[in-house]
N, CA and C atoms as a LAMMPS dump frame, in Angstrom:
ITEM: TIMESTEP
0
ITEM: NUMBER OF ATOMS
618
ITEM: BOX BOUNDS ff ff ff
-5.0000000000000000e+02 5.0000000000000000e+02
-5.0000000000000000e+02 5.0000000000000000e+02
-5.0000000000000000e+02 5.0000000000000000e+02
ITEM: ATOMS id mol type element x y z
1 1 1 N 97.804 -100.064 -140.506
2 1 2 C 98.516 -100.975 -141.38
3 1 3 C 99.842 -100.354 -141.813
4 2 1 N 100.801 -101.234 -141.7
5 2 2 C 102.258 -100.83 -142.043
6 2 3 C 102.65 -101.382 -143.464
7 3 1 N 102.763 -101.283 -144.704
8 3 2 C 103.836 -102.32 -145.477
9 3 3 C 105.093 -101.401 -145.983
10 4 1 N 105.69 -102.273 -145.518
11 4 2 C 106.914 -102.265 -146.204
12 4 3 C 107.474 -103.058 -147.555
13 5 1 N 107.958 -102.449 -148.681
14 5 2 C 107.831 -103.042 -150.063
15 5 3 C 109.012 -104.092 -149.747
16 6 1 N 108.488 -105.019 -150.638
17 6 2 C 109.63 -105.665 -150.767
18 6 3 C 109.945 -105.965 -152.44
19 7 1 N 109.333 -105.369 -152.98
20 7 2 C 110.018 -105.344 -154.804
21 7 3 C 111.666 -105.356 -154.523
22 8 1 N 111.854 -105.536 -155.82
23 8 2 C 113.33 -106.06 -155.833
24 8 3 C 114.186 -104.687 -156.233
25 9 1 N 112.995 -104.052 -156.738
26 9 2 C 113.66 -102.757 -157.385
27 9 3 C 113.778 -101.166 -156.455
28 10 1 N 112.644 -101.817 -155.353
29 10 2 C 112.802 -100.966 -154.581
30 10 3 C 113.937 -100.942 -153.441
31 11 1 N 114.123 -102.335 -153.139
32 11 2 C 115.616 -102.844 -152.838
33 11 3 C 116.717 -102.292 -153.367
34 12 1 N 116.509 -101.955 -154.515
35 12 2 C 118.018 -101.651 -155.182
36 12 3 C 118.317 -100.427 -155.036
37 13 1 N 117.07 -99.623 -155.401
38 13 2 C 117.412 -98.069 -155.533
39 13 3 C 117.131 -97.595 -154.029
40 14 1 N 117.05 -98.103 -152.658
41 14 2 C 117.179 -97.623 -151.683
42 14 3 C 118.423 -97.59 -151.197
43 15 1 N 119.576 -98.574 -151.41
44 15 2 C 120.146 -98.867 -151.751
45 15 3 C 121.502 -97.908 -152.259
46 16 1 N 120.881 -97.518 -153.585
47 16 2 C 121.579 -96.064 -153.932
48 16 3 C 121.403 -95.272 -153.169
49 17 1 N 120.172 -94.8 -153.137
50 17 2 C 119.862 -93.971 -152.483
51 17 3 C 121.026 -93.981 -151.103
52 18 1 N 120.846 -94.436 -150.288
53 18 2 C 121.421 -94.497 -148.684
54 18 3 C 122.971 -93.938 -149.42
55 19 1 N 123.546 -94.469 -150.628
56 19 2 C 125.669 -94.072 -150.421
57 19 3 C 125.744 -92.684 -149.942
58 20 1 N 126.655 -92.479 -149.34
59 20 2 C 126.954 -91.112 -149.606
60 20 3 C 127.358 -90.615 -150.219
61 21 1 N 127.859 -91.089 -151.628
62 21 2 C 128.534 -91.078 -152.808
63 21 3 C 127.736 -90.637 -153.649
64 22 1 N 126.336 -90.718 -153.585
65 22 2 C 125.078 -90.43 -154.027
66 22 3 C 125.052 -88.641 -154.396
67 23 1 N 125.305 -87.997 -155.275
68 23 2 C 125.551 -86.768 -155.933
69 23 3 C 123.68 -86.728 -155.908
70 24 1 N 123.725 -84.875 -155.301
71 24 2 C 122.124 -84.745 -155.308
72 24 3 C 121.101 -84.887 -156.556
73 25 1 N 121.687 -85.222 -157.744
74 25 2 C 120.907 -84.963 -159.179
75 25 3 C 120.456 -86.751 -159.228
76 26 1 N 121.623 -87.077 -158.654
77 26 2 C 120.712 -88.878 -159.01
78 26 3 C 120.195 -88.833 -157.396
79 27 1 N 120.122 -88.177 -156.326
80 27 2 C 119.281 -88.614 -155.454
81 27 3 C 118.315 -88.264 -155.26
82 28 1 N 117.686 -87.146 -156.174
83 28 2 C 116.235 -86.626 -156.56
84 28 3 C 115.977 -87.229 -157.436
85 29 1 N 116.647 -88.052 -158.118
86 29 2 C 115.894 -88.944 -159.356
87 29 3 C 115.609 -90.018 -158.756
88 30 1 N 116.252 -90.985 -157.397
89 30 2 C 115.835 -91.818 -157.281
90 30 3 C 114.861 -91.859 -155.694
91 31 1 N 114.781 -90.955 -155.685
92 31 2 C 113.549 -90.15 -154.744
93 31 3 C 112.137 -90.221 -155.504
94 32 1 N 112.462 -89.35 -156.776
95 32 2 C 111.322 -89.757 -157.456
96 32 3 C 110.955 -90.838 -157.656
97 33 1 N 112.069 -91.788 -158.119
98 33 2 C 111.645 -93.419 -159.04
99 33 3 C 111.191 -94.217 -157.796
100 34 1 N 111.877 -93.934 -156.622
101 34 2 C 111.181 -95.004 -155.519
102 34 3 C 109.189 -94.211 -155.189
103 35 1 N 109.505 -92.984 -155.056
104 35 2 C 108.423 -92.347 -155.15
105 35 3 C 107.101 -93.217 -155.778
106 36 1 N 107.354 -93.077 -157.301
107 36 2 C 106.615 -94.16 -158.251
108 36 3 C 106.385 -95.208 -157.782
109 37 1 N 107.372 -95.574 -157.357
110 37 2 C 107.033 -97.331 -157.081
111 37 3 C 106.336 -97.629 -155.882
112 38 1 N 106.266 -96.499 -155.322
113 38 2 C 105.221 -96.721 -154.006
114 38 3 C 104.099 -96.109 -154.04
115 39 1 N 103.786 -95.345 -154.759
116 39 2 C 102.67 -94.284 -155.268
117 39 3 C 101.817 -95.863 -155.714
118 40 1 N 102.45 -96.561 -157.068
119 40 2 C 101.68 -97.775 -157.506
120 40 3 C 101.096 -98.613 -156.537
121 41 1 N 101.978 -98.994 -155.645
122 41 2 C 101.47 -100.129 -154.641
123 41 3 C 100.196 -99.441 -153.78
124 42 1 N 100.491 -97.802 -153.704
125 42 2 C 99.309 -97.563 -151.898
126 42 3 C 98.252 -97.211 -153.152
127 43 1 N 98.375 -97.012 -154.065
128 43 2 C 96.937 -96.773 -154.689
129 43 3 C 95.815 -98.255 -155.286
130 44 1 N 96.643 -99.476 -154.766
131 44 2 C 96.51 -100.526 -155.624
132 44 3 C 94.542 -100.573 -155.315
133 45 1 N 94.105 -100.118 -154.428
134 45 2 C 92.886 -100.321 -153.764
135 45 3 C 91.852 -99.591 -154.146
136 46 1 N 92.363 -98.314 -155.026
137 46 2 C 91.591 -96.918 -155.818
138 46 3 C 90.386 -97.99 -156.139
139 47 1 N 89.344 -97.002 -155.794
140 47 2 C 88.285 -97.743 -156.834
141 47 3 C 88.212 -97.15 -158.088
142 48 1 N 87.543 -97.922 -159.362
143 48 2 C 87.136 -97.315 -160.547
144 48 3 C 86.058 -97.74 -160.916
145 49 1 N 85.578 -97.044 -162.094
146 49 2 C 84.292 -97.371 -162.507
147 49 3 C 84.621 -97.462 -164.372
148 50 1 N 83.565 -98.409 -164.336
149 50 2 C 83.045 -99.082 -166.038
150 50 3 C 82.992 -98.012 -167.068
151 51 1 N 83.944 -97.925 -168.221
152 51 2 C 83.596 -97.128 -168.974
153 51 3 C 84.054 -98.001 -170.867
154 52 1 N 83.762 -97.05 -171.463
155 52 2 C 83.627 -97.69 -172.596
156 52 3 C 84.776 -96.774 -173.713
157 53 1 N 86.118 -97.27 -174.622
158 53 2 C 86.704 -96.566 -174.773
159 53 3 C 86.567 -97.389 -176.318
160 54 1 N 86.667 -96.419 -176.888
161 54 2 C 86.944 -96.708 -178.5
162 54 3 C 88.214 -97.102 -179.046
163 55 1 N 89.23 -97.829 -179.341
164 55 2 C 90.551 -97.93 -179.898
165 55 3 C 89.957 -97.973 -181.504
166 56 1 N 91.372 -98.062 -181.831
167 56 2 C 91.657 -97.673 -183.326
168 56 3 C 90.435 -99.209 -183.966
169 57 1 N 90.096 -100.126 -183.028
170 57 2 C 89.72 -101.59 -184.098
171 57 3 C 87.854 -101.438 -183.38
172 58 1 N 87.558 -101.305 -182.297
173 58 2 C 86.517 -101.647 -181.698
174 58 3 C 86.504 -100.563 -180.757
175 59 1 N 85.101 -100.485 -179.954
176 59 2 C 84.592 -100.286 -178.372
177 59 3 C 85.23 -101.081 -177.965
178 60 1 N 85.565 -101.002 -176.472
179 60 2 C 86.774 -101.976 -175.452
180 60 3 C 86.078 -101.263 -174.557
181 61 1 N 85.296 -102.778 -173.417
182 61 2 C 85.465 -102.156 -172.362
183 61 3 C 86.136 -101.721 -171.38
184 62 1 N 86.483 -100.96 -170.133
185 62 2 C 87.64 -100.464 -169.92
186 62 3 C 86.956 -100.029 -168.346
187 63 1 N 88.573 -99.608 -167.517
188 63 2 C 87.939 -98.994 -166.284
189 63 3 C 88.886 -98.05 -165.626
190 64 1 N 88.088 -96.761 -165.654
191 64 2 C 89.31 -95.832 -164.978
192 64 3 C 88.452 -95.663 -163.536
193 65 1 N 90.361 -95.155 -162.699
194 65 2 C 89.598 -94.807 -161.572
195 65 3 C 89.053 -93.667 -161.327
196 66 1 N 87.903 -93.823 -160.643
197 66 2 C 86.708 -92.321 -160.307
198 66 3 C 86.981 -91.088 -159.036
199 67 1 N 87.637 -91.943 -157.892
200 67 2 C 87.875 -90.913 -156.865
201 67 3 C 89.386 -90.29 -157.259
202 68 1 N 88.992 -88.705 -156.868
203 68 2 C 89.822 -87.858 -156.753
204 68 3 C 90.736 -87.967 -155.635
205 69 1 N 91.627 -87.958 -156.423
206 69 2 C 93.254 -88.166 -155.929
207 69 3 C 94.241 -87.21 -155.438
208 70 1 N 93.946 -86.819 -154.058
209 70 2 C 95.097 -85.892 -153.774
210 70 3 C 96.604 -85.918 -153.175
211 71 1 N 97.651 -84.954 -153.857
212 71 2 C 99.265 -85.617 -152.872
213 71 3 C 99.488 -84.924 -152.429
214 72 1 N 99.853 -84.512 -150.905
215 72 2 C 100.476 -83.512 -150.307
216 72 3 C 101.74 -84.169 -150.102
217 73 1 N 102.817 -83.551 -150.309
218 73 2 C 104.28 -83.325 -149.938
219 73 3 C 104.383 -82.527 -148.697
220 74 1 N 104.97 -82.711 -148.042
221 74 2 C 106.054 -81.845 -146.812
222 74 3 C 107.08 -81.394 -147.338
223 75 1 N 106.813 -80.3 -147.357
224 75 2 C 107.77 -79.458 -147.907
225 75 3 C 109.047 -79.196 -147.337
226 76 1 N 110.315 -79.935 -147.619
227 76 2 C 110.636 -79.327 -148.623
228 76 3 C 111.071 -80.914 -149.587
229 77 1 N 111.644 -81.822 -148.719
230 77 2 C 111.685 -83.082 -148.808
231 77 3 C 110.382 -84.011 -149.485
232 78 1 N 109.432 -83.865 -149.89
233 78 2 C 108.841 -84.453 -150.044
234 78 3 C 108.349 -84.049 -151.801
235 79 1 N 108.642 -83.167 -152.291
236 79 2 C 108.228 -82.468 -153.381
237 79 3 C 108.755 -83.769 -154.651
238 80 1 N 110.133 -83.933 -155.088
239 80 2 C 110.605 -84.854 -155.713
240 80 3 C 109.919 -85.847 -155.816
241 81 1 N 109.179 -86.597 -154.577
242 81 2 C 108.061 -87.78 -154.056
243 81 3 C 106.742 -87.041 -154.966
244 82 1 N 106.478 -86.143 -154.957
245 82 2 C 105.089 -85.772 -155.359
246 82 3 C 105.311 -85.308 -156.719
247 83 1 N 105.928 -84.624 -157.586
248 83 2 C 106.495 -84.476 -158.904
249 83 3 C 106.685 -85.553 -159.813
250 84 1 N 107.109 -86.696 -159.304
251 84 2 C 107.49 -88.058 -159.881
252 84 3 C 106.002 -88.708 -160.07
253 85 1 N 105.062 -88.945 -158.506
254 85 2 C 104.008 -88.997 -158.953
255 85 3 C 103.002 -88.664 -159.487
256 86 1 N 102.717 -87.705 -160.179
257 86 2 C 101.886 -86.718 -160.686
258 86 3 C 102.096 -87.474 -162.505
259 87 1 N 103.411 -88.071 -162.667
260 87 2 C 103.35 -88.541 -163.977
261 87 3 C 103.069 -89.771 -164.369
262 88 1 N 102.685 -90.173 -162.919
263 88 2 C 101.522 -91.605 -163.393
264 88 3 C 100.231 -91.646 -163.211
265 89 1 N 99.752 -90.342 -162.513
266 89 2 C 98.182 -90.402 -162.361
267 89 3 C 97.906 -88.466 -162.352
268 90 1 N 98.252 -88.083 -163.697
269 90 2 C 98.388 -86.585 -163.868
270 90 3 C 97.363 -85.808 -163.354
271 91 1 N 95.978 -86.473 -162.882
272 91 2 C 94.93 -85.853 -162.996
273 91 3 C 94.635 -85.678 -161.388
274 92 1 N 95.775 -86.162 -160.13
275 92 2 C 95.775 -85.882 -159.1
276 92 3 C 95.848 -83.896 -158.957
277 93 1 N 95.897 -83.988 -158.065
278 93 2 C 95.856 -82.552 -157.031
279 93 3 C 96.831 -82.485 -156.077
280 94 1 N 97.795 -81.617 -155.894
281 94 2 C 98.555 -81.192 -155.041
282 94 3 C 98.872 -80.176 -154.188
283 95 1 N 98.352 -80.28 -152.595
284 95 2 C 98.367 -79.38 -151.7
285 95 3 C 99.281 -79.461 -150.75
286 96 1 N 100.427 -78.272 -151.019
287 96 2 C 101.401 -78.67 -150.059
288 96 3 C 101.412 -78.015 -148.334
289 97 1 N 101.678 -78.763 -147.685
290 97 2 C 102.183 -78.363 -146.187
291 97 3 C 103.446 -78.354 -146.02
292 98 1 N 103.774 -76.989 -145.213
293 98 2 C 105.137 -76.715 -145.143
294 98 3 C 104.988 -76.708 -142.65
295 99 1 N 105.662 -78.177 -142.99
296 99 2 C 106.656 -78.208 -141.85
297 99 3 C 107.796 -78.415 -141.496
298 100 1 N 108.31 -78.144 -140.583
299 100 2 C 110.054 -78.642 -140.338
300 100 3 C 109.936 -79.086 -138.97
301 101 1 N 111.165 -79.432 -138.213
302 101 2 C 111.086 -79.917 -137.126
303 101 3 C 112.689 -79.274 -136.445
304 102 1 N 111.648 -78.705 -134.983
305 102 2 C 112.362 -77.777 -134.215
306 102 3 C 114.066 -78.681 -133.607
307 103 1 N 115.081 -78.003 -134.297
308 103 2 C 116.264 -79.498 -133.879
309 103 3 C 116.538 -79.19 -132.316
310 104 1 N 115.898 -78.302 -131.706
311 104 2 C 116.267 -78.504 -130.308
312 104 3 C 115.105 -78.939 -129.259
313 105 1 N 113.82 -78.614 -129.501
314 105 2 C 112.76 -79.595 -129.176
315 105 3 C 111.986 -80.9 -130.056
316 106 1 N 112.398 -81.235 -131.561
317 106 2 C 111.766 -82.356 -132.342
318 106 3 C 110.689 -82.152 -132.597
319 107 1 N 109.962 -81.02 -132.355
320 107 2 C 108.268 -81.141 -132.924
321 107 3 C 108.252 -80.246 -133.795
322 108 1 N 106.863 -80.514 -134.45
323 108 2 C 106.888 -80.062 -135.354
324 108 3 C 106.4 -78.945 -135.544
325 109 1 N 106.497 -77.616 -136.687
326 109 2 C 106.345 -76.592 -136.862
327 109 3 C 105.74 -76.203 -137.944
328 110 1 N 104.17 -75.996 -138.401
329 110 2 C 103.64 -75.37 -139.512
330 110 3 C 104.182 -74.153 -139.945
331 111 1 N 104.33 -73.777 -140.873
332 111 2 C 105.047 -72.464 -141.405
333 111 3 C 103.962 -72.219 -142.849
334 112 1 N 103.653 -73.334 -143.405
335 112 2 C 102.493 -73.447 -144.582
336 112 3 C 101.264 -74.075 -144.859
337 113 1 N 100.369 -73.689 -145.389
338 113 2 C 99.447 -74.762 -145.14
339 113 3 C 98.337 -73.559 -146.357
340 114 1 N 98.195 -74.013 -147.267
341 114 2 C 97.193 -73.064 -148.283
342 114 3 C 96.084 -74.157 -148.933
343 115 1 N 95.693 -75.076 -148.299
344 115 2 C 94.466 -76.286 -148.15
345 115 3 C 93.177 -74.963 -148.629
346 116 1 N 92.539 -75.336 -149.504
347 116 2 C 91.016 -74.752 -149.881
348 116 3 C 90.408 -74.843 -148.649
349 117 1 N 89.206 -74.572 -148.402
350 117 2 C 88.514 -74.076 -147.16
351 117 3 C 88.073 -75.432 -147.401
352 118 1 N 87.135 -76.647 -148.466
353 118 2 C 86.691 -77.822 -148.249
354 118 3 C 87.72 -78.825 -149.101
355 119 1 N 87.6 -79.8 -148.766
356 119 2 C 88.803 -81.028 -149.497
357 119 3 C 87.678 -81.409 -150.697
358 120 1 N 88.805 -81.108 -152.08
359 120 2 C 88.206 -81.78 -153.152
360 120 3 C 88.824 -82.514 -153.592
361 121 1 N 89.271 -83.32 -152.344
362 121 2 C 89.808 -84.629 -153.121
363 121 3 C 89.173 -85.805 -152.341
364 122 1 N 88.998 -87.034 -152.944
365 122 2 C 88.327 -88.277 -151.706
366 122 3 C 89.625 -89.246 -150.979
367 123 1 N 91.066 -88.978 -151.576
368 123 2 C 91.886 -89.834 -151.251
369 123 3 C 93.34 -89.218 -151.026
370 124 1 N 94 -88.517 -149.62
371 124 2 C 94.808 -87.798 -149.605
372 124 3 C 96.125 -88.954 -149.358
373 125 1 N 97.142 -88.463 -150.567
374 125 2 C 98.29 -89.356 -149.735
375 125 3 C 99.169 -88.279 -149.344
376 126 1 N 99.941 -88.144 -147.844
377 126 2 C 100.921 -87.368 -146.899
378 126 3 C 102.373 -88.197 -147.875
379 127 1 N 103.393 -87.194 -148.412
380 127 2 C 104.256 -87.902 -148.83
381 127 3 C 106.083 -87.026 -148.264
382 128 1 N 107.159 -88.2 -148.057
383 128 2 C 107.968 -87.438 -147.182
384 128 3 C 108.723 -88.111 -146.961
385 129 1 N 110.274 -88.184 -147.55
386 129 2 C 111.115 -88.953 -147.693
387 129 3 C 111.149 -89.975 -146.372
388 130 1 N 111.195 -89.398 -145.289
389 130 2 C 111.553 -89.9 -144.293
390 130 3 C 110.441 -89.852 -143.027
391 131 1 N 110.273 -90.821 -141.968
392 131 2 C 109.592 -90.699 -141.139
393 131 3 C 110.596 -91.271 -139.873
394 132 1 N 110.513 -90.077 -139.075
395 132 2 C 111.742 -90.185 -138.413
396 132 3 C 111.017 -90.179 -136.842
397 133 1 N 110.647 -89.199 -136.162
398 133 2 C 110.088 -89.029 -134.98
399 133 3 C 108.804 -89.211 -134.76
400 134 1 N 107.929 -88.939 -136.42
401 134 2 C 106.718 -89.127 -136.49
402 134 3 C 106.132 -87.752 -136.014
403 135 1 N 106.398 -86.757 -135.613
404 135 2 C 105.872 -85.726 -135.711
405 135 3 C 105.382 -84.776 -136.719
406 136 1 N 106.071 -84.588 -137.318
407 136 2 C 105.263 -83.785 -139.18
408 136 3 C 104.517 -84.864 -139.816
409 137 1 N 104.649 -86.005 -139.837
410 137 2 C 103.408 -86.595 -140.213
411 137 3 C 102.253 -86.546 -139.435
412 138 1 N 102.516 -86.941 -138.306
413 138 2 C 100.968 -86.89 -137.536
414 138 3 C 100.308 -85.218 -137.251
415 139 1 N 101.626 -84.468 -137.571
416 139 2 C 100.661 -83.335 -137.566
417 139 3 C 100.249 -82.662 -138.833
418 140 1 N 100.827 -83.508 -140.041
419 140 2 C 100.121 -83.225 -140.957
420 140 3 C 98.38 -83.729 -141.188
421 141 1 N 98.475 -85.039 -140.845
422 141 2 C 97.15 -86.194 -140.684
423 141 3 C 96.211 -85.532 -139.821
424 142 1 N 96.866 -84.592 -138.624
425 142 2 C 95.787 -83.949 -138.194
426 142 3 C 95.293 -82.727 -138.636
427 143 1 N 96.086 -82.073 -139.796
428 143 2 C 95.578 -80.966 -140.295
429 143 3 C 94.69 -81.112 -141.437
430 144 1 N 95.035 -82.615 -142.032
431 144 2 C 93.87 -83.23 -143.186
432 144 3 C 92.57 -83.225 -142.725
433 145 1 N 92.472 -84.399 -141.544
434 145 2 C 91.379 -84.486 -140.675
435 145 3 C 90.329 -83.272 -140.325
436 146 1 N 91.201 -82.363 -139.775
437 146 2 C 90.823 -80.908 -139.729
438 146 3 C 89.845 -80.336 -140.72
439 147 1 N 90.787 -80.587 -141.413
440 147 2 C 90.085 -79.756 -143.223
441 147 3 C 88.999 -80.825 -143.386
442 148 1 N 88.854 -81.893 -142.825
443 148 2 C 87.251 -82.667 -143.59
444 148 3 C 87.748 -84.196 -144.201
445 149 1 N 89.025 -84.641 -144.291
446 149 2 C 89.472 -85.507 -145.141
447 149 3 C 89.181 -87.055 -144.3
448 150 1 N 88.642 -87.335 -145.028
449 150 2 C 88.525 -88.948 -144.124
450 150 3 C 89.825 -90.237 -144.648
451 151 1 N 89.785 -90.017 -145.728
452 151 2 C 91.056 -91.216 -146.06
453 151 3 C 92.027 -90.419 -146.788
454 152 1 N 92.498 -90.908 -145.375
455 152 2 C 94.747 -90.329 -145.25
456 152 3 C 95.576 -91.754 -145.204
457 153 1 N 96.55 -91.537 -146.313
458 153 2 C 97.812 -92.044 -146.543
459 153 3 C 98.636 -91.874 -145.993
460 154 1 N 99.703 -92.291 -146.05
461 154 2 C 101.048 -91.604 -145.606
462 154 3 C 101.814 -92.611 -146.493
463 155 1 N 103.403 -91.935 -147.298
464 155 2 C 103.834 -93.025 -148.429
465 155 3 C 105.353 -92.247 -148.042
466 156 1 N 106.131 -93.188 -147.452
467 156 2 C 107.845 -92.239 -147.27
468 156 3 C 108.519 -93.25 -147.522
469 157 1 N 109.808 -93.413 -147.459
470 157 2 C 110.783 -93.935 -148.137
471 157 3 C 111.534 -94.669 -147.112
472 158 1 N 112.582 -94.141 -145.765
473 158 2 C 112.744 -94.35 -145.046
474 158 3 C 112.15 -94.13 -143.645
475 159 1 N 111.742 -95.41 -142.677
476 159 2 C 111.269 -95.038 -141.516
477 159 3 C 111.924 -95.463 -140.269
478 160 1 N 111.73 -94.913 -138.875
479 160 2 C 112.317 -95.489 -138.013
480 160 3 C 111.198 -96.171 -137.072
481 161 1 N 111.335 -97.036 -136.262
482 161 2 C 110.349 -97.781 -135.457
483 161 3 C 109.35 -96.738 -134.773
484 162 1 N 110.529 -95.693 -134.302
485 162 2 C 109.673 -95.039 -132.968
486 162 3 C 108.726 -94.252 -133.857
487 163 1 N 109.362 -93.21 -135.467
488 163 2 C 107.958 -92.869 -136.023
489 163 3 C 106.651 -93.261 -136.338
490 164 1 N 107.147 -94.744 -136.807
491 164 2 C 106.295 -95.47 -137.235
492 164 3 C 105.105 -95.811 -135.59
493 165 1 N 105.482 -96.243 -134.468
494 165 2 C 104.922 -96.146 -133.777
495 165 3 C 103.274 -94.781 -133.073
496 166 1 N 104.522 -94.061 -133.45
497 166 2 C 104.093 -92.19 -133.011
498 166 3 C 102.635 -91.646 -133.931
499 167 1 N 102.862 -92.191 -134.968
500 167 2 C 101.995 -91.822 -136.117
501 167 3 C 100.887 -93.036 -136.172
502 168 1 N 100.878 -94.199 -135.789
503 168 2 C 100.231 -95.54 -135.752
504 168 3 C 99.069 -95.135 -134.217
505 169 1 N 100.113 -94.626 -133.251
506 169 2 C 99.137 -94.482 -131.863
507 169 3 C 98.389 -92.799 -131.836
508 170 1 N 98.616 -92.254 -132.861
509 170 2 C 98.02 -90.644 -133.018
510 170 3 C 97.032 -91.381 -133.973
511 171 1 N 96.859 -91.458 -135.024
512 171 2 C 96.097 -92.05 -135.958
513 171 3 C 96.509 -93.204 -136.254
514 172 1 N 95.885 -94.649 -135.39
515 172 2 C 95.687 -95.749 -135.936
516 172 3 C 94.792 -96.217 -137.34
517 173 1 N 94.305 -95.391 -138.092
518 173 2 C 93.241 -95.023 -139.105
519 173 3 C 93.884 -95.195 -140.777
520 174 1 N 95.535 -94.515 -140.574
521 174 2 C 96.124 -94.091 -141.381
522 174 3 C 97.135 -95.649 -141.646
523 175 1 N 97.041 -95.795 -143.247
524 175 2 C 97.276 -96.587 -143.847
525 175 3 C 99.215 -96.392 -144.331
526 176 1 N 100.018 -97.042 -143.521
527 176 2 C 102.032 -96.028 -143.692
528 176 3 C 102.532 -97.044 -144.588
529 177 1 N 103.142 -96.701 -145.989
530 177 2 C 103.836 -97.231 -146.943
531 177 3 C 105.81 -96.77 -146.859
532 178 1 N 105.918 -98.049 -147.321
533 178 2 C 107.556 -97.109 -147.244
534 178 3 C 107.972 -98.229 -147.843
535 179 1 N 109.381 -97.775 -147.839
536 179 2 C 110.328 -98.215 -148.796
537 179 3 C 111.231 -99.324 -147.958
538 180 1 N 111.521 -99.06 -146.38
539 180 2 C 112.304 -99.432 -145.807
540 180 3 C 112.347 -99.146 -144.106
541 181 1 N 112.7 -100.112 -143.275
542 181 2 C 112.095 -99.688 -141.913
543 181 3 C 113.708 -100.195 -141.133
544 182 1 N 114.162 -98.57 -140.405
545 182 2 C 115.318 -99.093 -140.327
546 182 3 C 115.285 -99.356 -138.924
547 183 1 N 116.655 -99.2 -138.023
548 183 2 C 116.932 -99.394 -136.964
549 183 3 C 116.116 -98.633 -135.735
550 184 1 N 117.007 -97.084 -135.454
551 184 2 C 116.45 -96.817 -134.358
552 184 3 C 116.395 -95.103 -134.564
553 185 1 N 115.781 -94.279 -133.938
554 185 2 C 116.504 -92.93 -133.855
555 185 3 C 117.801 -92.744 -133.073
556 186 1 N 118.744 -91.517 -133.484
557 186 2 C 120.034 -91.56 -132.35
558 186 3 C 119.593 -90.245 -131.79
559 187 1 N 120.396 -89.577 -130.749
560 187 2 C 120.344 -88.802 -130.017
561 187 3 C 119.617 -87.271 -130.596
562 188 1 N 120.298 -87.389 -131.661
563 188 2 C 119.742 -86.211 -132.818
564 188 3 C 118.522 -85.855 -133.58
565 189 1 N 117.642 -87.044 -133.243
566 189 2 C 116.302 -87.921 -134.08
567 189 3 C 117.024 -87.872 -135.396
568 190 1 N 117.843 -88.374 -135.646
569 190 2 C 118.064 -88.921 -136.994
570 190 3 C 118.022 -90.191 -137.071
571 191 1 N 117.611 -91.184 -138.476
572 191 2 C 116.887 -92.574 -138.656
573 191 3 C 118.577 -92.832 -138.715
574 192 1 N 118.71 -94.445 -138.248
575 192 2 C 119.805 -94.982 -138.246
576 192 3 C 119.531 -96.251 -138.554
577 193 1 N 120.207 -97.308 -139.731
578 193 2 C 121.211 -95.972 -140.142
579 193 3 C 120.689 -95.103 -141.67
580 194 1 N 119.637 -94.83 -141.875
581 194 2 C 118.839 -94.112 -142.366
582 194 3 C 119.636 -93.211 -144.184
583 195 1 N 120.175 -92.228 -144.256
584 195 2 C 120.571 -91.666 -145.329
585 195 3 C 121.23 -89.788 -145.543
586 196 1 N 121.139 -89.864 -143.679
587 196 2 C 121.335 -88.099 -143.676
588 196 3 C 120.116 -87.827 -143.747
589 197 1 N 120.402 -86.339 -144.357
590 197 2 C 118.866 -84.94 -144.128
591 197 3 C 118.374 -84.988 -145.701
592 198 1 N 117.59 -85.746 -146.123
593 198 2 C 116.809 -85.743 -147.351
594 198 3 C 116.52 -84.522 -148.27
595 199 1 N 116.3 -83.616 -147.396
596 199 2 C 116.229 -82.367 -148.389
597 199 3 C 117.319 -81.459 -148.435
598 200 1 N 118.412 -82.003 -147.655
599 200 2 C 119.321 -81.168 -147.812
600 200 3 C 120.616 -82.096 -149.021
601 201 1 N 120.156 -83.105 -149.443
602 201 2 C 120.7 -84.529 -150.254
603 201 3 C 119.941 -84.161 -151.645
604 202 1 N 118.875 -83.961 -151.317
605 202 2 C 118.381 -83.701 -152.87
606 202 3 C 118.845 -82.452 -153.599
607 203 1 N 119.271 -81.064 -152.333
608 203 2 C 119.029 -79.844 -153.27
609 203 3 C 120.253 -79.283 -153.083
610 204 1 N 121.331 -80.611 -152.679
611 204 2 C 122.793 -79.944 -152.538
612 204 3 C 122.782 -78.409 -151.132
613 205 1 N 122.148 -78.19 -150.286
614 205 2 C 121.937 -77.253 -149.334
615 205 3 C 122.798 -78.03 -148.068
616 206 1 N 123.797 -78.473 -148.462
617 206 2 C 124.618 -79.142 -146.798
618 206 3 C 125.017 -78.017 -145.698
């Protein structure tokens, strides 16, 4: 399953996001804020369970959700995405994977990976500004899998067809959220016309 948001707000701040005019302090803020707004939508399905909460007048019944919630970021791009969300559902878990992608062959390259020996979480979301070739995602999804994880996310911001493809025919299983689905890759695997190098936009590193 693919969605692509169509909120109005996520419209806008992608939007920003893409100028190049875009100074890195508001493009990690609106990394985060789109972050949020997609964090809300892929969790809309969380289950919860019945509980009973006291307010200031009465008992109210009430319902939080029960499964444990984990976010991995791709590091280095993806952190802003996972920081932002952590302040709407604080009680998640965050295990990061550190890949990059080789610019003269496109695949991808583990360099990190400090995952506990069993997954204590029931619901992993893969998070990462961009999904471009589809390689660091699907080889993140296979390092979840690996570790024991049965339900994998994936939640990025900008995508291109062919990632979206790449990651859909490696794991058809995996549920891809985003913000925006652009044109094509160019010669460089860069998304077109996409926003530049995401982590090098957020942390001023040009």
């Amino acid at each position: 399953m693919v969605k692509v948001s169509k909120h109005p707000l996520v419209k806008h701040k992608v939007a920003l996001l893409r100028d190049a005019k875009t100074e890195p302090m508001l493009f990690r803020n609106l990394v985060g804020e789109l972050g949020q707004l997609l964090f809300v939508e892929a969790t809309a399905d969380l289950e919860t369970t019945a509980v009973t909460v006291r307010t200031p007048l009465a008992d109210c019944p009430s319902e939080v959700i029960w499964q444990r919630v984990g976010i991995i970021p791709i590091l280095r791009a993806g952190l802003s995405m996972a920081e932002a969300m952590l302040h709407i559902l604080p009680k998640s878990v965050v295990w990061h994977l550190g890949l990059f992608r080789d610019h003269e062959t496109h695949q991808p390259i583990t360099y990190y990976n400090k995952l506990p020996p069993q997954p204590n979480i029931d619901v992993g979301y893969i998070v990462d500004p961009m999904l471009a070739t589809g390689g660091s995602a699907s080889a993140a999804v296979s390092i979840l899998k690996n570790w024991g994880l049965k339900d994998i996310r994936f939640i990025g911001l900008i995508a291109a067809p062919e990632g979206v493809t790449v990651l859909q025919n490696d794991h058809p299983d995996v549920r891809i959220h985003l913000a925006a689905m652009d044109s094509h890759l160019n010669e460089n695997a860069y998304i077109v016309p996409g926003l530049g190098d995401a982590g090098d936009r957020q942390f001023g590193t040009f």
